[in-house]
N, C-alpha and C positions, 0 to 999 in steps of 0.2 A: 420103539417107544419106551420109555423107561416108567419107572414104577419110581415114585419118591415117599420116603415119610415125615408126616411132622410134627411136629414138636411144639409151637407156638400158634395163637391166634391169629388169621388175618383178617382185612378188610373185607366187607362184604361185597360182593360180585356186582359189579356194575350193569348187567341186562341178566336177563330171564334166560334162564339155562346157560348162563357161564360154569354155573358151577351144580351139581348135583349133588347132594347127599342123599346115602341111602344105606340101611339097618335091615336084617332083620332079626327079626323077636323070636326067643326061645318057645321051643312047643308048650302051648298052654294043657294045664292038667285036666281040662274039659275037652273036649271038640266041639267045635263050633257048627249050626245046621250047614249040613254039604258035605263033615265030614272032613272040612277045614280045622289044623291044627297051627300054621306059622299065620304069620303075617308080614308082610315088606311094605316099607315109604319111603318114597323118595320127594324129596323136599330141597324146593329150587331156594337157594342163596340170595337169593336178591330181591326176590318179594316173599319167601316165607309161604308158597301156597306148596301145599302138600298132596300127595296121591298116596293112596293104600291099596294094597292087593290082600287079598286071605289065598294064603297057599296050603294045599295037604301034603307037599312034602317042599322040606327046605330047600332041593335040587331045583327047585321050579322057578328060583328065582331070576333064572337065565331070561325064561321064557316072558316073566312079569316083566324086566326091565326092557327087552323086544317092544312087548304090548306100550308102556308106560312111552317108550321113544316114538313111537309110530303114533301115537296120538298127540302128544304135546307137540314134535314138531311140525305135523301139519296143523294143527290149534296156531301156534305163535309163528309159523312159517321162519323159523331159526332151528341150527341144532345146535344139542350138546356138543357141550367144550371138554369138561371134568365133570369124571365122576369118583364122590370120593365116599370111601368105605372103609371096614375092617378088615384083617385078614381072615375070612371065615373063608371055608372051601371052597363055600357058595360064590363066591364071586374072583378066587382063584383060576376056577378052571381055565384049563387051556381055551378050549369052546367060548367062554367069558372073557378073557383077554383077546383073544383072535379075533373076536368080532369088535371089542372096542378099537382096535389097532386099525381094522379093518376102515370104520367110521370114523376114523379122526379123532376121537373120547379118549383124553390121556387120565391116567386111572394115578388116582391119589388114593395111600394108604395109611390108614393113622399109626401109627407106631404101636407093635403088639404088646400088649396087658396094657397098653396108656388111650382111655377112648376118650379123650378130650378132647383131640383132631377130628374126631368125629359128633364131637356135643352136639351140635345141631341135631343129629339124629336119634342122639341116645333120648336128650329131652325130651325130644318129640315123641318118641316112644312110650317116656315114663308117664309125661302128662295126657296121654290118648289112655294109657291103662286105668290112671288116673280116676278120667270123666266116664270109661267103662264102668268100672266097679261103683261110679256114687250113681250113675243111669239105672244098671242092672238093681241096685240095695235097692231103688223107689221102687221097681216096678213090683208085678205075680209073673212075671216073665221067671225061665227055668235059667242057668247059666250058658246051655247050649245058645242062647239068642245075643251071645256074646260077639258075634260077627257082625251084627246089624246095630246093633251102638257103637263099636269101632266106627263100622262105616258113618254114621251118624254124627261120632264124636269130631270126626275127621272135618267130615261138611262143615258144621259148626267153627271148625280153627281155623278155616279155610276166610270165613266172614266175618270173623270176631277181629277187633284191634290186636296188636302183639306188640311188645314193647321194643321189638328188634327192628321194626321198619317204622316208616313215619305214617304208613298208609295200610288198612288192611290188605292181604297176602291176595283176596280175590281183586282188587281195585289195583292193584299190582299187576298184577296178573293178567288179566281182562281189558282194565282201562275203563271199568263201570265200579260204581258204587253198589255194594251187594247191597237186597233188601231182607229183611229181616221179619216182613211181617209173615210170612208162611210158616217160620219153624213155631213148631209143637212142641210138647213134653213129651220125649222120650215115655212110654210105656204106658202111656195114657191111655183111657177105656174111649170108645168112639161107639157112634151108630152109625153103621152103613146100610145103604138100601140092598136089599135082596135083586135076585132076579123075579121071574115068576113066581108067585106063589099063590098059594089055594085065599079063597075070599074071605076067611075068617081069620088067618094065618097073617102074625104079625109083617108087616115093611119091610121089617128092619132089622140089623143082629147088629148083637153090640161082640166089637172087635179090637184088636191093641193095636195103637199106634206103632212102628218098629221100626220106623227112618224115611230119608228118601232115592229112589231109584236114579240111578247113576242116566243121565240123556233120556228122560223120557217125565212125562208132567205125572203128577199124582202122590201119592204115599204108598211106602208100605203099612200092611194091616196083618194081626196075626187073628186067625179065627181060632178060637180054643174049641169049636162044637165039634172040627174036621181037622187041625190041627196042619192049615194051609195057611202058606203065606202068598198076598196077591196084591194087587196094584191098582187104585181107584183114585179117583180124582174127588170126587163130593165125598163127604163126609162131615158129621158131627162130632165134635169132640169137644169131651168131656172131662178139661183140665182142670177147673175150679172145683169141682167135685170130686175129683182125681186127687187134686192136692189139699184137701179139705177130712179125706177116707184115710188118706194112706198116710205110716208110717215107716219107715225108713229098716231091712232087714239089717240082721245081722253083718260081720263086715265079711267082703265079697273076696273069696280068693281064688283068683284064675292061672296063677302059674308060679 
């Protein structure tokens, strides 16, 4: 298989995983809860829906795009065609070509110092850091819960319009019109019910909203009393209030 670079724009990919792009992001100057420092996306060409992994070390991203294959193409029962990237190590490796060579996935490389062959990802990139930093300045969230607005930011572009397709990236993707009414505000105060508790002992604790769980119904919630994060389905949240208290920190630097 041969490796090519390019140089100029092309047409956008006629089906769903023709074409792959995929980035990843310099180690942030925080670490994210887990212990997570990169992140990697890969973002199909032709609907524009995205996937993110958090990785704690950049070598992992062999393993992330494994993961990311093995579900998409039994999702859309197609596989990747191209995959296209930069020249980082990370997706050099022998181990990394051998197995695309293996699968069929002819590997396109943007021409080194020139990431324009690779735009799609770098934007993607820039505007996920973006919506991190103005999520992270509203909340009392620390910067370590910078893992879980990525993940959040992500979901959100995945449903939102984008001026590159005619359709949003999940209706693309899926073949359903995403709904829009469950998302929340990022970092907003909620009430969630307790388990058991003593009879005079409130219901209830108030908890942060902090995304949603990847294949499974509910939110995440951060509890500041025990400094757990967990996954509940009912809740109260407290966004007009939320955004009525709060103003907006200082500006947010993550890397």
């Amino acid at each position: 298989m041969t490796k090519r670079s390019f140089t100029t724009k092309g047409t956008r990919a006629i089906e769903c995983l023709g074409l792959i792009h995929s980035d990843v992001c310099s180690p942030m100057s925080i670490q994210a809860r887990g212990g997570y420092e990169y992140f990697i996306t890969f973002t199909d060409d032709c609907s524009r829906f995205g996937y993110m992994y958090l990785m704690r070390h950049k070598s992992d991203a062999f393993d992330m795009f494994k993961a990311f294959k093995a579900e998409v193409e039994n999702q859309l029962e197609k596989h990747i065609k191209v995959l296209r990237s930069n020249h980082g190590r990370e997706y050099l490796s022998g181990e990394f070509q051998q197995y695309l060579i293996d699968n069929g996935i002819a590997s396109q490389l943007s021409a080194p110092g020139t990431p324009q062959p690779n735009g799609v990802s770098k934007r993607r990139n820039i505007t996920l850091l973006d919506m991190v930093r103005s999520m992270l300045s509203y909340s009392t969230l620390l910067k370590s819960f910078w893992g879980y607005a990525l993940q959040t930011a992500m979901y959100i572009l995945n449903d939102v319009p984008s001026k590159s397709v005619p359709q949003t990236p999940h209706e693309l993707w899926t073949g359903r019109k995403p709904s829009l009414q469950h998302l929340k505000i990022f970092g907003c105060h909620t009430h969630v019910l307790k388990g058991k508790t003593e009879k005079m002992e409130s219901h209830s604790k108030t908890c942060i909203f902090v995304g949603h769980p990847k294949g499974t119904k509910g939110n995440y919630f951060f509890s500041p009393s025990d400094l757990k994060v967990f996954v509940l389905i009912n809740a109260k949240f407290l966004e007009k209030e939320y955004m009525n208290d709060f103003e907006p920190k200082s500006r947010i630097v993550l890397n």
